[in-house]
Legacy VTK file of the C-alpha trace (Angstrom):
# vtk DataFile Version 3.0
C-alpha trace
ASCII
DATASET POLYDATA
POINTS 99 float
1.007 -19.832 0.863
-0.736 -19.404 4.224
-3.213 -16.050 2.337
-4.260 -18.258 -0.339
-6.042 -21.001 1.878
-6.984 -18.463 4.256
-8.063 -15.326 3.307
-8.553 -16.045 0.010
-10.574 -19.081 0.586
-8.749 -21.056 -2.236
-8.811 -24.932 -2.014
-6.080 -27.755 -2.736
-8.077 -28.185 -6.301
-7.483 -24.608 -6.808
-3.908 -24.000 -6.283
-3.393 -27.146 -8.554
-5.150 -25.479 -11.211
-3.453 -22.280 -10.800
0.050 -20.667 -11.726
2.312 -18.997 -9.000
1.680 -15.996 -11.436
-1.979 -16.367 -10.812
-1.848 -16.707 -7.342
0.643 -13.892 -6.816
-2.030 -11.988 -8.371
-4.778 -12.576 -6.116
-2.738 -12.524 -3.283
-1.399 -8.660 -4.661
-5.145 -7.747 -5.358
-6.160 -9.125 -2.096
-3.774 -7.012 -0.166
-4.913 -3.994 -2.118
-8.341 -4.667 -1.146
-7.663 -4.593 2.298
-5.690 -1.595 1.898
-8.744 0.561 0.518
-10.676 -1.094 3.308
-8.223 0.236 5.609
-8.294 3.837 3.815
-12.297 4.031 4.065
-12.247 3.310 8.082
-9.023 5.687 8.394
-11.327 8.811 6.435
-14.106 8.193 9.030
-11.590 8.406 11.732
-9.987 11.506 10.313
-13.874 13.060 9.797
-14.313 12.235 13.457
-11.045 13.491 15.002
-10.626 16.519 12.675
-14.198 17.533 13.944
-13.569 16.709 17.588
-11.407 20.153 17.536
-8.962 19.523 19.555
-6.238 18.830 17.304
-3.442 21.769 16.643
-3.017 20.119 12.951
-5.598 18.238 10.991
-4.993 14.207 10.707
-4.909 13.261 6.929
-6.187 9.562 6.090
-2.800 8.684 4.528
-1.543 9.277 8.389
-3.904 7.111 9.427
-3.806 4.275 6.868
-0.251 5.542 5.375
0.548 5.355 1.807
0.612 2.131 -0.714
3.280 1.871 -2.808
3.992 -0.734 -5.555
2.583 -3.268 -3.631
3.730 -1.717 -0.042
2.416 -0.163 2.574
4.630 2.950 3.789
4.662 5.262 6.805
5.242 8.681 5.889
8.799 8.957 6.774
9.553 5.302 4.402
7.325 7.336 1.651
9.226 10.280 1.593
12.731 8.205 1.758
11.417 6.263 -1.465
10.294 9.519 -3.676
13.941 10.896 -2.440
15.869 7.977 -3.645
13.501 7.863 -6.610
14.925 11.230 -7.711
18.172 10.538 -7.054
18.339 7.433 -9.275
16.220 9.597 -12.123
18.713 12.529 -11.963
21.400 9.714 -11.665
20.003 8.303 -15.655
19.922 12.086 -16.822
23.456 12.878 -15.640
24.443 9.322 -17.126
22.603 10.158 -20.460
24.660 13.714 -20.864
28.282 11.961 -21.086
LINES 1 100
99 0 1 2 3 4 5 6 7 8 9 10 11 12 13 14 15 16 17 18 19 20 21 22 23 24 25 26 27 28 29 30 31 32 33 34 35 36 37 38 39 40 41 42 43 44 45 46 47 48 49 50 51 52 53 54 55 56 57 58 59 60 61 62 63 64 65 66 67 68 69 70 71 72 73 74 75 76 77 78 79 80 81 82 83 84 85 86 87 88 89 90 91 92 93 94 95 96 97 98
């Protein structure tokens, strides 16, 4: 409840006009905001080091900034565990289907 008198700069009046859909909303679209803030200032930083040339492997901005996912934001190793369990439970519906 904190994010939507802070950050998102709604008042009292505002809440009491609004639906927890609404304001799950905001708060969701909020967080994605920041997110692609986050991803701008990580592609400068990757520009900068990547040009710097001392780096044995190029920095990506998802390294930097990592990766959103449904509403998340995942490090590369939780990213790579989620696509892996996300074809697991996909082959899991095709073997289920073929019985």
């Amino acid at each position: 409840m904190l994010i939507a008198l802070g950050p998102l700069r709604l008042s009292h009046e505002d809440l009491w006009q609004l639906t927890w859909g609404e304001v799950d909303d905001l708060i969701y679209a909020w967080r994605y905001s920041e997110y692609l803030e986050s991803q701008k200032r990580a592609q400068q930083a990757a520009w900068i080091m990547n040009a710097c040339g001392r780096l044995k492997h190029p920095v990506r901005t998802n390294d930097l900034a990592r990766y959103w996912v449904d509403g998340e934001i995942m490090s590369k190793g939780e990213y790579h565990e989620h696509l892996k369990n996300k074809v697991k439970s996909r082959r899991g519906d095709k073997s289920g289907e073929e019985n």
